[in-house]
N, C-alpha and C positions, 0 to 999 in steps of 0.2 A: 458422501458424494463431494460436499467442498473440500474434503480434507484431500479427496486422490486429488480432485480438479488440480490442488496447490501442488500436492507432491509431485505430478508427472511438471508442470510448469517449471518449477523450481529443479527440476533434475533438467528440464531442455535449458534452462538458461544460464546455468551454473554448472554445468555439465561440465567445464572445462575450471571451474573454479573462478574465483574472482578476484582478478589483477591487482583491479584497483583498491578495490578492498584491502589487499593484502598489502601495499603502502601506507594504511593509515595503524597508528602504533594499537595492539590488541587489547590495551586499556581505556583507551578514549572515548568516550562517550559523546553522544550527540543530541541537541533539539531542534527540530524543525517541523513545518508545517506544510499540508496540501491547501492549495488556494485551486478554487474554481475561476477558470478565464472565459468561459460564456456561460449564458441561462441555461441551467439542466434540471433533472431530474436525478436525484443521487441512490445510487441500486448500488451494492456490492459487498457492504461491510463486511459479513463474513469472510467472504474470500480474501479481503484486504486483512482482515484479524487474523485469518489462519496462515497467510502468509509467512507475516511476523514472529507468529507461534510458531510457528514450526523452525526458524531460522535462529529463535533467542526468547524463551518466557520471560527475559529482562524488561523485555519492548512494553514499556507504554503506549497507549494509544486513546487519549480523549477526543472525542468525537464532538464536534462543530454543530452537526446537522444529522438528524432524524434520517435513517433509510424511508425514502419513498418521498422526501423535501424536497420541495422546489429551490434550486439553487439561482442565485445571480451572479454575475460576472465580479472578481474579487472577492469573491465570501469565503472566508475560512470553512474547509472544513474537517479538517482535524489537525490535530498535534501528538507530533511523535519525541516520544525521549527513552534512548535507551544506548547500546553499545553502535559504535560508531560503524562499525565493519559489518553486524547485522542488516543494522539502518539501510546502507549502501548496497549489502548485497539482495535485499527484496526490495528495493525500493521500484526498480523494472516491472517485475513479475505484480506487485500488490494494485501497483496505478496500471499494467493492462487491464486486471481486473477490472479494476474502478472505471475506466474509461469504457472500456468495452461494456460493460452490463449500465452502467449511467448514461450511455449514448445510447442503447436499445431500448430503456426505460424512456429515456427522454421524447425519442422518435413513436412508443405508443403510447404518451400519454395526450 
């Protein structure tokens, strides 16, 4: 199930390919981080994971904060390292995820 969830997502958003992505050089690597900007509840990892996976098995992703953690406002909660063009082209598709299923989490907790 997470896996279509990500493939149909990732075919609606990349459907036309990715621009921007395709200006940064196909070696380049990247590290960066999700930060939480209000108090939630964090629901999604899988889908955020299988994104990744599916885009580049390069992708690292340590994780911050426990599925089902109460989150506060600037809390780290993961860190990405991996190719730069992957990074960029799920970066959309993996935080609707996270947003959408964190914000419904949060709303019945």
């Amino acid at each position: 199930m997470v896996a279509d969830d990500v493939a149909r997502a990732l075919a609606e958003d990349l459907r036309d390919g990715d621009r921007t992505a395709a200006l940064v050089p196909p070696d380049q690597r990247l590290a960066t981080r999700v930060i939480c900007r209000e108090t939630a509840v964090l629901a999604g990892h899988p889908w955020f994971d299988e994104t990744f996976r599916q885009l580049d098995a390069d992708i690292r992703i340590e994780w911050s904060a426990d599925e089902a953690s109460a989150l506060r406002p600037d809390q780290e909660v993961c860190r990405l390292e991996g190719p730069a063009r992957a990074l960029l082209s799920g970066e959309r598709t993996a935080l609707n995820f996270l947003q959408t299923l964190s914000g419904t989490a949060t709303r019945a907790r």
